[in-house]
C-alpha positions as CSV (number, residue, x, y, z in Angstrom):
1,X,81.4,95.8,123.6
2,X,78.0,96.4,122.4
3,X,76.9,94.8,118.9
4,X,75.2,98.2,117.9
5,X,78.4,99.8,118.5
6,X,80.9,98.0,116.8
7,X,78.4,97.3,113.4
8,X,77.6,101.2,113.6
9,X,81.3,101.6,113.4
10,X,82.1,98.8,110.9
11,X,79.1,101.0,108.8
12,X,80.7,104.3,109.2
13,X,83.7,102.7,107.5
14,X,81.9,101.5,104.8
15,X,80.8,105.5,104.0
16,X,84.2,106.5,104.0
17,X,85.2,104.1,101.6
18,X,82.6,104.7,99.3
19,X,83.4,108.5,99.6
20,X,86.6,108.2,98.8
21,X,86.1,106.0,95.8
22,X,84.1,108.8,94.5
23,X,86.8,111.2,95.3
24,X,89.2,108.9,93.3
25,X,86.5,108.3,90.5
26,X,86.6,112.2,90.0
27,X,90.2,112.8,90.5
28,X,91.2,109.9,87.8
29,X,88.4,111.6,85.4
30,X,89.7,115.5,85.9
31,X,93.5,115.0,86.2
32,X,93.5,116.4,89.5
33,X,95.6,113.9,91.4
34,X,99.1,115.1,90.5
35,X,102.8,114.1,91.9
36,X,105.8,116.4,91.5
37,X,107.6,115.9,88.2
38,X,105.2,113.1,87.5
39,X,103.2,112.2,83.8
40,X,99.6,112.2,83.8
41,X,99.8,108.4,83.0
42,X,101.9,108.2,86.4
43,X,99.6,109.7,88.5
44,X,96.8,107.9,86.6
45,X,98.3,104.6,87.8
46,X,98.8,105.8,91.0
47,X,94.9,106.8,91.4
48,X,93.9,103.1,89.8
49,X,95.5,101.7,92.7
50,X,93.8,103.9,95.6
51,X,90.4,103.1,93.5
52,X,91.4,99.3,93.2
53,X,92.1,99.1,97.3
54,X,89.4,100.4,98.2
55,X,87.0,99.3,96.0
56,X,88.0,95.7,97.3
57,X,87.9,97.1,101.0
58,X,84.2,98.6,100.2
59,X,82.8,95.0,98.5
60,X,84.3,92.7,101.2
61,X,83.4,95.2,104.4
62,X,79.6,95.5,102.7
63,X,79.8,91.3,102.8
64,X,80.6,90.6,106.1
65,X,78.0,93.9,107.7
66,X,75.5,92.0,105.9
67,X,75.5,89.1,108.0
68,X,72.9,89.4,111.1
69,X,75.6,87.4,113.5
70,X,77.7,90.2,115.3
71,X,80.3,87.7,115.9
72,X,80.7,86.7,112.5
73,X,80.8,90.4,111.8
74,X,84.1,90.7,114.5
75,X,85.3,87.7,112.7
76,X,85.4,89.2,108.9
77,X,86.7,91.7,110.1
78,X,89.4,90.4,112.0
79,X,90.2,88.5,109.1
80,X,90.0,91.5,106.6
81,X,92.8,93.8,108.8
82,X,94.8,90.2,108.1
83,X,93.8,90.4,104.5
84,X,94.6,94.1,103.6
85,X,98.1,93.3,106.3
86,X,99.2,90.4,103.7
87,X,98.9,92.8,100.6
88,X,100.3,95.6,101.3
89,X,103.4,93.3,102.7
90,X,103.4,91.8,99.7
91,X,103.3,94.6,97.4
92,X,106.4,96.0,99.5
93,X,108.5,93.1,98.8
94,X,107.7,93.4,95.0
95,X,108.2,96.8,95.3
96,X,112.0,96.5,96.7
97,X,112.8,93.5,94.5
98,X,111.6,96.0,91.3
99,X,113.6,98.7,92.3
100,X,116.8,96.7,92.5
101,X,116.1,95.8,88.5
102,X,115.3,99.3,88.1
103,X,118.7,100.6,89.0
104,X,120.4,97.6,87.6
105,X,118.1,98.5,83.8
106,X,119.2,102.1,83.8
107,X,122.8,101.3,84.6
108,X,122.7,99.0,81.3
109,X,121.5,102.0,79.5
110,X,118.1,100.5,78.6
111,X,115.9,103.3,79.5
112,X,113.3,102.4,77.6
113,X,112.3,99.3,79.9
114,X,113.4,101.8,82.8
115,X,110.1,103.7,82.0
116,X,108.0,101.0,82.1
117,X,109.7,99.3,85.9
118,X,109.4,103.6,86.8
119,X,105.2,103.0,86.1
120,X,105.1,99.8,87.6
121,X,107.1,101.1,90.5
122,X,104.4,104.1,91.0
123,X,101.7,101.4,90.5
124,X,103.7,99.1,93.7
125,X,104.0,101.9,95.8
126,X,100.3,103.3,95.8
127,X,99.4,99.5,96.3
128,X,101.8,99.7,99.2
129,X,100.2,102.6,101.0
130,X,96.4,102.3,100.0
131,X,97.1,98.7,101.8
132,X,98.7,100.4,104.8
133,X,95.9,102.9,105.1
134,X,93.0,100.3,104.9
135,X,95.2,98.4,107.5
136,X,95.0,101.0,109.7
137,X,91.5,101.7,109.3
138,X,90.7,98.2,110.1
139,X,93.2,98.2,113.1
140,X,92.2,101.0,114.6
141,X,88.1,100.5,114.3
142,X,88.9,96.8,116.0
143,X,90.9,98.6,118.5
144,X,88.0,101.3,119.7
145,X,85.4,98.7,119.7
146,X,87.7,96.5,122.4
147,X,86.7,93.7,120.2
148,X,88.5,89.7,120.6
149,X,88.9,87.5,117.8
150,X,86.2,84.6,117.8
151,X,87.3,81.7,117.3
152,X,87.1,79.9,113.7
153,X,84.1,77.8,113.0
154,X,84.4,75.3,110.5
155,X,80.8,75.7,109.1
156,X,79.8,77.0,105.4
157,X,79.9,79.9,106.0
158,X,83.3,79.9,108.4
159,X,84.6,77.9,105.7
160,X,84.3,81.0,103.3
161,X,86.1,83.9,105.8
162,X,88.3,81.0,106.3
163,X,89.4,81.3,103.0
164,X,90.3,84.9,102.7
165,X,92.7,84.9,106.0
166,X,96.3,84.7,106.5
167,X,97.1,84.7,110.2
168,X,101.0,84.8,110.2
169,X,101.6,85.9,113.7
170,X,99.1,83.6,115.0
171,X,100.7,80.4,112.8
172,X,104.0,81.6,114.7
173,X,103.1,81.6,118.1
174,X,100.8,78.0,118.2
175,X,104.3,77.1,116.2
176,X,106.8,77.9,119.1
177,X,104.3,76.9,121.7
178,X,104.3,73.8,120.3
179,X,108.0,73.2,120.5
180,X,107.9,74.1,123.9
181,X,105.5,71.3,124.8
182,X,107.6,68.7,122.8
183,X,110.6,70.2,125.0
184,X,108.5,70.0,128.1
185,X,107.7,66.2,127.5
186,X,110.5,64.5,126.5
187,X,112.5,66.4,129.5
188,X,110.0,64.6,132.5
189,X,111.1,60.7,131.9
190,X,108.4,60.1,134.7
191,X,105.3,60.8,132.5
192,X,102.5,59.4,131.3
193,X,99.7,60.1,128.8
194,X,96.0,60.0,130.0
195,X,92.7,60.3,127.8
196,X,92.5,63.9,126.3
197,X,96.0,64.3,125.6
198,X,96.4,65.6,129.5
199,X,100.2,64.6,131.3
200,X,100.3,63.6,134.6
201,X,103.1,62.4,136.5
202,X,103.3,58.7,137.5
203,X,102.9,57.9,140.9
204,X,105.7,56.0,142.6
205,X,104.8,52.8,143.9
């Protein structure tokens, strides 16, 4: 992977972004963005949270392409398709938990605090797939560059991406691996420890 390539790319994405925040700036102004059978203040939530996404995607992307270091570049971004991952998972399982007081609301009769779960709802579910669509972005510009996480470095300014990530897979797998070494060890009686954590088997005397 060459470092041109992937920060011309990681740059390309930034245009888009800002494009389509103008394209959402002039929708939300002129009414344009419309859903079936939807209220003007529906639609207007739903634009607010295409804007919000991206406008978020846009300042954090500009961040990290301002660093110099290509591989602190991979790493931000890396860490963003993690970020945008964790919202839009998020927002999902709001959104489902919503709905279920939604139905359970309007079956009471109380329609009036229906409305107002109905706008949150709209609200949720643009969240939902302005996250999934940044995700992809993300995914799919790490994908084309052939790119492989660096690993974290504990300084400032590691300490700061650091801070922004939520590596669930990641968390999993060093998890079961490590259970599988405790397995591993305490199933070989004839073991001993050596300096660096290494195993080796005793020698028989």
């Amino acid at each position: 992977m060459e470092a041109e390539s992937f920060r011309s790319r990681v740059v390309a994405l930034i245009q888009k972004s800002r494009r389509a925040l103008r394209l959402y700036a002039h929708n939300g102004t002129h009414s344009m963005v419309r859903v079936e059978g939807a209220t003007a203040e529906l639609s207007a939530a739903q634009v607010a949270e295409w804007r919000e996404v991206n406008g978020l995607l846009l300042k954090k992307l500009t961040e990290a392409a301002d660093s110099p270091n290509t591989k602190k570049l991979v790493y931000d971004v890396f860490a963003l398709r993690n970020e945008f991952q964790t919202l839009w998972r998020g927002a999902e399982s709001e959104l489902v938990q919503m709905q279920r007081e939604l139905i359970a609301t309007a079956e009471r009769g109380d329609f009036i605090k229906a409305s107002g779960l109905a706008i949150t709802l709209v609200s949720l579910k643009a969240r939902v797939q302005a996250g999934q669509a940044v995700h992809h972005e993300l995914d799919l510009l790490i994908k084309r560059s052939r790119v492989v996480r660096p690993a974290a470095e504990l300084s400032e300014d590691g300490a700061t991406v650091l801070s922004t990530i939520a590596l669930l897979d990641e968390q999993s797998v060093e998890a079961d691996e490590s259970k599988v070494g405790v397995s591993a060890v305490n199933a070989a009686p004839k073991l001993a420890a050596v300096g660096g954590g290494k195993i080796i088997p005793l020698k028989p005397r």
